[in-house]
N, C-alpha and C positions, 0 to 999 in steps of 0.2 A: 585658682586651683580648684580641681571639681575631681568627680567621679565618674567613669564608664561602667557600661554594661554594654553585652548586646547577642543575641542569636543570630546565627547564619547556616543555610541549609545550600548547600554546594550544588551535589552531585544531582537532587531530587530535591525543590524546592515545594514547600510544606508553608501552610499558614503558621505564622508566629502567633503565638498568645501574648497579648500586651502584659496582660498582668506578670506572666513569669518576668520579663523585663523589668516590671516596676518592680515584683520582691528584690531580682540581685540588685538594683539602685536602693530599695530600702534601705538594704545590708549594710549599703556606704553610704549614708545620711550625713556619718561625720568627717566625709571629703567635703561635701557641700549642702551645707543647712539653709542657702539663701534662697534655690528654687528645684524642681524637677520637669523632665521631660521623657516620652516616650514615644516612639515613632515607629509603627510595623509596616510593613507592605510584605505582597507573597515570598516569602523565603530567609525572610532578611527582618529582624527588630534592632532599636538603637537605644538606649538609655541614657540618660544623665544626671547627674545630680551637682546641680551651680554654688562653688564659694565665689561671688562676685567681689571682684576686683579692676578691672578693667572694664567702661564701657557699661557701668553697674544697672539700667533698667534695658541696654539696647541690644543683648545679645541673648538670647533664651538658644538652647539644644534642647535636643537635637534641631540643627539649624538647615535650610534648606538654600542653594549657592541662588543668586538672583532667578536666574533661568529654571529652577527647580529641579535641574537634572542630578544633579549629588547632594548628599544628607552625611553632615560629619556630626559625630559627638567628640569631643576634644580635651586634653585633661591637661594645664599646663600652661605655658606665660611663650608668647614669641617678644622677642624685645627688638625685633629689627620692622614691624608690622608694618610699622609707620611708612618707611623707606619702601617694603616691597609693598604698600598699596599705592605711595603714587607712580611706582614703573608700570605695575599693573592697570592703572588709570592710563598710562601714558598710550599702553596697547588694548587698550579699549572696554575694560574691565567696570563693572557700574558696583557700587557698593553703597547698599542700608542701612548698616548702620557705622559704628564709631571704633571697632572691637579688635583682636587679633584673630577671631574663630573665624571670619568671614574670608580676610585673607590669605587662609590656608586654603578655604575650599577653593577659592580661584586661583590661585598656584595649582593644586594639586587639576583643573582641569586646563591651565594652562602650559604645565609643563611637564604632568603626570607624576610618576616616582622620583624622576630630577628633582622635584618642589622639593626636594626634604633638603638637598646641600644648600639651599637657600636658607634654611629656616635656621635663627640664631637662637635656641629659646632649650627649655627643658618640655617634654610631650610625651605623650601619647594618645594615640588618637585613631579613630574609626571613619573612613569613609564610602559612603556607597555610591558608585554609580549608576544610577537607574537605567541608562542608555545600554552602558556595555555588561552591565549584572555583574560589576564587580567589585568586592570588599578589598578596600586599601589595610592594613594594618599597618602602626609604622611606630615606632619609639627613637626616642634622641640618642644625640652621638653615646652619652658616657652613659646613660642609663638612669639621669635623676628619678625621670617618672614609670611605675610600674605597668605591667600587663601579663595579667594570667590566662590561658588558653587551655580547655577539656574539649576533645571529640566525646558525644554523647554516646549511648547506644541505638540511638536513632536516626544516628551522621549528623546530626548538628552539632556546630561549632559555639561552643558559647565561650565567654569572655568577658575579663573584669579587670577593675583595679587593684583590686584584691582580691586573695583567695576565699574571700566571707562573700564576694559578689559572684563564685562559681558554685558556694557549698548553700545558697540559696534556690539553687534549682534544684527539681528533685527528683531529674535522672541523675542528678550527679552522684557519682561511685565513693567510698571513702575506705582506699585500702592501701595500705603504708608499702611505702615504698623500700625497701631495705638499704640500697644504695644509700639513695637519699637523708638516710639515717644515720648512714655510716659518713656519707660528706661531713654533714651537722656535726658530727662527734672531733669528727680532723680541724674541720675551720671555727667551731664557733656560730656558724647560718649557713642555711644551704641554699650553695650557690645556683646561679641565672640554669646552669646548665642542669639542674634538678627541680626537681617538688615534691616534697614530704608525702603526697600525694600521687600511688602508680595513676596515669592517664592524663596529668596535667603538666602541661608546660609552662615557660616561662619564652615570651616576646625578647630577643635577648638585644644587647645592647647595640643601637646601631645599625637596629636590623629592619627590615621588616615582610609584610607577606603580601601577595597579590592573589587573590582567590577570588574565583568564575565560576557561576552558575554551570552547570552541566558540565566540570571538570571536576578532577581530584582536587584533593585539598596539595596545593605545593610547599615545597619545603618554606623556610627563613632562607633570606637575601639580604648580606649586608652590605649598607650602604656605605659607613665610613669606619674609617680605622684609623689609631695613632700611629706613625711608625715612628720611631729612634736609627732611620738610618742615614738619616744628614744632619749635618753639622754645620751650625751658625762657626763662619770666621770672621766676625767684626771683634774689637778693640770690648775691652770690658767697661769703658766706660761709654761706647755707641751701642752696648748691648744693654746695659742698667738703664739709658736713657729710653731704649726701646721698651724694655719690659716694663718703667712707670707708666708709661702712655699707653700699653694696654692695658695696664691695672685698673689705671682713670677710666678706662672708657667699659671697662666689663662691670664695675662699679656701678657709674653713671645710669647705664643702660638697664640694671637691674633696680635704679629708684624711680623709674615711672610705674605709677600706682594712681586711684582714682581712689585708695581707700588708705589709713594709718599707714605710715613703715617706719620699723626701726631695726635693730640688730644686736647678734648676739655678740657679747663680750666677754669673753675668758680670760684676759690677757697674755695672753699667748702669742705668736707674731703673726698669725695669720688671721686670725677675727681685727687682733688691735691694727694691721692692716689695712682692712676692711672700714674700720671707723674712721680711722684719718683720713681716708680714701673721700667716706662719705660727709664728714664735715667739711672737707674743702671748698666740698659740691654744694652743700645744702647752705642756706639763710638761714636758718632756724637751727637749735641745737637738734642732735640726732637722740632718739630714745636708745639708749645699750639697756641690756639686763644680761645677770649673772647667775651663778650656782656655785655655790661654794659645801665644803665639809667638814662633817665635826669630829671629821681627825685633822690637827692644826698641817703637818708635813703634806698632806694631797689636798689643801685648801691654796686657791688659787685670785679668791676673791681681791687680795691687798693689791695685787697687779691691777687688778681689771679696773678695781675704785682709782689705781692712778693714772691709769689713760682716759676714763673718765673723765676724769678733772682735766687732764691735760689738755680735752678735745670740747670741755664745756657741755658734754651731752647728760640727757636728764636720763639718770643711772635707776635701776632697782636691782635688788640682789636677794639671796634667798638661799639660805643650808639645806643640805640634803642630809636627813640622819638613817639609824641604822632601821628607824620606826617607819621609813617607807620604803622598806621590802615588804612590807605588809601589804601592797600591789603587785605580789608577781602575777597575781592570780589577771591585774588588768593589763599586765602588760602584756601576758600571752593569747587577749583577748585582741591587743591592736595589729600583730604580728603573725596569728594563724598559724602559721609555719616556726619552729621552735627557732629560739632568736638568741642567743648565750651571750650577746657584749652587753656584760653589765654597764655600759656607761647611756646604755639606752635610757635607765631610771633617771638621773641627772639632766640627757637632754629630752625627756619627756616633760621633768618639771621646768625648765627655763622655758619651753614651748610654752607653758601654760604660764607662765610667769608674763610670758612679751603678750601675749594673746587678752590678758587684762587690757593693755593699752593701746596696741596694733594687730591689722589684719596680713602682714607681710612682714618676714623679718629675715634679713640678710645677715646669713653664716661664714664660717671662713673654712667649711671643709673643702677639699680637694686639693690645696698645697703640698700637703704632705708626698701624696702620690708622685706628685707632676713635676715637683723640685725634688725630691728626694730627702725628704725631712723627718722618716722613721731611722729611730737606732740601728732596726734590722737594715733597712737599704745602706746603711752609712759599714756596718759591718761587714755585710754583705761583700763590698766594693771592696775593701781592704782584706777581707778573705782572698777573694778573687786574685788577688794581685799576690798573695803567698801560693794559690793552686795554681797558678802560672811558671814560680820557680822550683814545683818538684814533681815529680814523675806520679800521676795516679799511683798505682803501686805500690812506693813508699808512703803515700801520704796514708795509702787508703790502713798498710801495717801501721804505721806511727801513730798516725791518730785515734786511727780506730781502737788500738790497744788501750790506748790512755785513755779513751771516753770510755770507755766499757768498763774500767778498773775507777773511772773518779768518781767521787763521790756525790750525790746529788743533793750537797748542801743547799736548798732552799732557805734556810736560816743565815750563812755566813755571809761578813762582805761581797758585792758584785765581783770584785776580780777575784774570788778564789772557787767562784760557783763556772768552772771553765768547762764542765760535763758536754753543753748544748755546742759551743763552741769546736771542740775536739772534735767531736760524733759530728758535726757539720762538715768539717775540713778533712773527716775520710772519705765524705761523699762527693757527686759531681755538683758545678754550682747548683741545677738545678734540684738536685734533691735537697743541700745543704739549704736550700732556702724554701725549702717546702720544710723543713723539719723547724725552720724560725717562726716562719709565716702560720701555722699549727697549733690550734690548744691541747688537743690530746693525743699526743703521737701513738704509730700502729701498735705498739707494742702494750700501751697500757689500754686501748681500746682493743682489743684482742682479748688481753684479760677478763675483760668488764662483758663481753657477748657471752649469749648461751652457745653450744653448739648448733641447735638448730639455726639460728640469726649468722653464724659463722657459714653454717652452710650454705644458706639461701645468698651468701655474698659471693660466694664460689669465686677465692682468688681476686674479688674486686679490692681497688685501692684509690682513694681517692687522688692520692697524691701522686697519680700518674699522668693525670687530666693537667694539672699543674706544669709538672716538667716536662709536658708535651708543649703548653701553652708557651713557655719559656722557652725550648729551642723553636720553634717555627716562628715566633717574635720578630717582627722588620728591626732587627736590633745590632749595632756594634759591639757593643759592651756587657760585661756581666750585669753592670746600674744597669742599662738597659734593658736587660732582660727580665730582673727583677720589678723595676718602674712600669714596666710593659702587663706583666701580671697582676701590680696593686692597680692599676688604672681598669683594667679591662675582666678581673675575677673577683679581687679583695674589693674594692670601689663601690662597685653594684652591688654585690650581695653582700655586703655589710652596714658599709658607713650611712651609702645612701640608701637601701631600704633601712635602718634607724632615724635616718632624717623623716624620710617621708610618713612613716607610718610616728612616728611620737607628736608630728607636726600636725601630718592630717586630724589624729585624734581628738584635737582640740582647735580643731576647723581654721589652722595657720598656714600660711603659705610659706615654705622654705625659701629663699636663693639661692643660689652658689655661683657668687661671682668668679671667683678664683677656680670655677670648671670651666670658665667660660673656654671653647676650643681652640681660637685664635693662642690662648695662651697656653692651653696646653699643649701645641701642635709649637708653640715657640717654646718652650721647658724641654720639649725632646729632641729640638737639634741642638740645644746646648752642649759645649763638652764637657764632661764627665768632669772635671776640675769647675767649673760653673754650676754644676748640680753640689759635690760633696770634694771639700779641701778639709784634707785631716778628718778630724772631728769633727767635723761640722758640716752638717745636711742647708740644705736650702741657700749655699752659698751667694746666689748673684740676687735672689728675692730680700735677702737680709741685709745685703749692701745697699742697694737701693732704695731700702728702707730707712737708712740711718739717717736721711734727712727730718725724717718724720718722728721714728722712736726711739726710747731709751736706751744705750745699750745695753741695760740691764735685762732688758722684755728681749732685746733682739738675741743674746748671746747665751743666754742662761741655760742650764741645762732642761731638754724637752721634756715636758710632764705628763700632757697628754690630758683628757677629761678621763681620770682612773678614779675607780670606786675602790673603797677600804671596802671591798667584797670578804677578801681573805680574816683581816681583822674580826669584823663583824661575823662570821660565820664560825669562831671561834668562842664567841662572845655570844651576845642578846640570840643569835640566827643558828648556837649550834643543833636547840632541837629540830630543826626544821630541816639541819642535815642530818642528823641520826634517823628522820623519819623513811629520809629516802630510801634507807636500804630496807628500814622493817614495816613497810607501809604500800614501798614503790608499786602502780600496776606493771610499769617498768619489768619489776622482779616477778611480779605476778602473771602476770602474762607468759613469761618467757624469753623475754628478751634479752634481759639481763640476770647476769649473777648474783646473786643475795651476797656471797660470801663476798665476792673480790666487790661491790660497792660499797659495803660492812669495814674491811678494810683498809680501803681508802677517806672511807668517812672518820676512822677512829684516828687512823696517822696524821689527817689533818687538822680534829679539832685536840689532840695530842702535841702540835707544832713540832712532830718529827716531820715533816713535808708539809709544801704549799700546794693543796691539791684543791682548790677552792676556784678554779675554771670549771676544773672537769666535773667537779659539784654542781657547779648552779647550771653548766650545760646537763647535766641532768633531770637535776629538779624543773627546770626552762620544758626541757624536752616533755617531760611527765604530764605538766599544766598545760602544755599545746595540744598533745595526742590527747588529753580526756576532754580535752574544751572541744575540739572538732571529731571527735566520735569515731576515731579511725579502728578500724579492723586489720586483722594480722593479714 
């Protein structure tokens, strides 16, 4: 896993300055602390910064193809490398060294943009060709690895792994984007199709660019897409035999390494998964580590120690208390862009936890997406099934009356907190599932704007971008449509920038075997009774599994990596929320209301409401914009 940088001057090409190139690679040191490189020619600089892993003294970048005619910098793992260098040898291809960098660059001159439906790996990555003066850009199917993109004032194009490798140049602009703010406030992170930042973009999932000296800069081009609009009709037990034998091999494919690996363990069904997966594989026990908390009910640690044991691997584990939110100030330092899933803190520290023992550590996010194994999709799907026996109309009077008149017990039992539910079922699926999928819905983020921030949004909504994404979805079903949005909006802009940026920060390499696309591309022609029966999400992943795990780990109710945010923020962390409103630059600036965050800080640390999302999306927010110096 590494770092990019790099300038590119299109339409009027200009000498590049090496060193700007080395400061944005400075910026990301902690993608890759093992080596650096810098490569300029007229028009065009490349940067890198190497965590070696693969091929550990024989691959340095920016790397030059045999022939010298293309220069890639690369950020990322191919796992199929092996396989496409000996076809590539087969048609006559020569290769230096031992590495995966080498045989992209000769795909990418053997087969152009095609090269990328070859490549089985997480990426992104820069390539130039010196012949035809043209800059490749290109990121993976689901988006593990990042890339940021600012046009200068000068027409140069520059470009990073992160937003700390754009805000190191020093044409670069830094003036807030109001949208982009107002995303952030709806989801939690803002997503692929924004940047905290007016004039920079984000490479977005699957996509990528082709840009020529002496042309315009051109749009994104995507290459690949999930779609949910076939459907597997084998037998359920030729379909659980199918889906072990990709599990094995997405697995397998992600434990070749030249340096430590081990993996995370939650116990949960989709990491303990992953480890059964990989003990089968391996001779040696496998290293797991954990993160547990010191509120007993969101500790999860007792699971993980018993798969553990079950699977022989040499275990570490390690509590998260209330005494490390005392790093928000670094967490907003690894994420640039305001970041609000509190569970980032917990997998920040098991990053550093495995990163003691290993330099690669295999995760089990993406399941949830790709089976259907959030509460919300599992609702979601049985919502659906009641909006289909009554007339919009009725539902939208019925429901709507009742959500509007119930009460928003945040304190009482689950089933009598039915507010989110009602207000859901008066809307179309896809709003109803924008209003789930949502931390701070329009109505309380409304409250919380000044008018001028009101204005400058002129009618913007986030949550339209959404229920666009959802009906234009290759999708049959409502699951579908909803699995369709968490794979290709929720996915990249949250789970997996949390992976990558808590990983990188302490120079580890993430995996995500369970993204691997073979299986996600089999997860979506599932039918919908194969994704979610009853209650129960990840239906045909969990069968499958019972050869392996306990029923207790497979059946139990989902937990989730959830921080006692709310607790704590009542407790040891409430002055930290009363600060917000009488301290906020937030308030100070304008942007926000003194009174309506004063408000909501009191009712929560009060325990009349749970408003302790839209708190730390605040406070998150606050520590992001004063660390990168943004302007109204």
């Amino acid at each position: 896993m590494c770092g990019i940088a790099g300038i590119f001057h299109a339409e009027t090409p200009k000498p590049v300055d090496p060193l700007r190139v080395e400061r944005m690679c400075e910026a990301l040191v902690h993608r890759g602390p093992d080596g650096a490189g810098v490569w300029t020619e007229l028009g065009i600089g490349l940067g890198h910064r190497r965590l070696s892993v693969i091929d550990l003294e024989g691959s340095p970048q920016p790397m030059h193809s045999t022939d010298g005619r293309a220069v890639i910098a690369f950020n990322g793992e191919i796992y199929n490398f092996r396989e496409l260098r000996d076809e590539l040898v087969r048609e006559g291809a020569k290769f230096r060294t031992q590495g995966d960098t080498e045989v992209i660059l000769a795909a990418w001159q053997r087969w152009g943009p095609d090269c990328l439906a070859r490549l089985d790996g997480m990426f992104a990555f820069a390539i130039y060709d010196l012949d035809k003066r043209q800059l490749f850009l290109a990121r993976d199917r689901l988006g593990v690895k990042p890339l940021f993109l600012s046009q200068l004032s000068d027409g140069g194009l520059i470009f990073a792994s992160e937003l700390k490798g754009l805000l190191a140049h020093p044409l670069m602009r830094k003036r807030l984007n109001p949208q982009a703010l107002d995303a952030y406030m709806a989801w939690g992170y803002v997503p692929d199709s924004h940047s905290i930042l007016e004039g920079v973009t984000k490479l977005r999932a699957g996509h990528f660019l082709l840009l020529e000296q002496g042309r315009a800069l051109q749009p994104q081009r995507r290459w690949w897409d999930i779609s949910f609009a076939e459907r597997s009709k084998g037998k359920e037990a030729d379909l659980s035999a199918e889906l072990v034998h990709l599990l094995r091999e997405a697995v397998q494919s992600r434990m070749v390494s030249d340096v430590p690996l081990g993996a995370f363990l939650s116990g949960g069904v989709d990491s303990s998964s992953v480890v059964a997966l990989m003990s089968e594989a391996s001779p040696d026990p496998v290293r797991t580590c954990s993160i547990g908390f010191d509120v007993a009910e969101l500790d999860e640690t007792s699971y993980a120690k018993r798969i553990a044991h079950q699977f022989g691997t040499a275990h570490e584990a390690r509590t998260v208390s209330q005494d490390d939110f005392g790093e928000i100030g670094a967490l907003a330092s690894m994420f640039d862009e305001p970041f609000a899933d509190a569970s980032a803190l917990p997998t920040w520290r098991v990053c550093q936890l495995a990163r003691e023992k290993v330099t690669v550590a295999l995760s089990g996010d993406g399941a949830d997406e790709a089976f259907a194994g959030y509460r919300r999709q599992v609702f979601h799907h049985n919502e659906e099934r009641l909006r289909s026996l009554l007339p919009a109309g009725l539902r939208g009077t019925l429901f709507g009356s009742l959500g509007r008149v119930w009460p928003k017990a945040d304190w009482a039992p689950r089933p009598l907190r039915a507010k989110t539910t009602l207000l859901s079922l008066a809307e179309t699926g896809e709003a109803g599932y924008a209003r789930a999928l949502s931390v701070t819905p329009p109505e309380i983020r409304n409250s919380l704007y000044s008018a001028e921030l009101r204005r400058k949004l002129d009618g913007f909504r986030p949550e339209d971008e959404l229920n666009q994404i959802m009906r234009d979805a290759p999708a049959q079903s409502g699951l579908d449509r909803a699995q369709y949005a968490d794979l290709t909006f929720w996915l990249p802009g949250d789970i997996l920038t949390k992976v990558d940026r808590t990983s990188m920060a302490v120079s580890l390499e993430a995996r995500e075997p369970l993204l691997d696309h073979r299986l996600a591309e089999f997860a979506a022609r599932l039918p919908d009774s194969m994704r979610v029966r009853g209650a129960t999400g990840k239906y045909l992943l969990k069968k499958c599994m019972e050869r392996y795990l306990p029923q207790d780990v497979l059946y139990r109710p989902k937990q989730g990596f959830v921080t006692p945010i709310a607790e704590w923020m009542r407790g040891p962390l409430a002055s930290e929320v009363q600060s917000i409103a009488s301290a906020s630059t937030l308030v100070q600036s304008g942007l926000m209301s003194g009174r309506s965050v004063t408000a909501l800080a009191e009712a929560h640390i009060s325990g009349r409401r749970d408003h302790s999302r839209t708190l730390w999306q605040i406070l998150m927010l606050e520590k992001s914009l004063s660390r990168i110096g943004v302007g109204g």
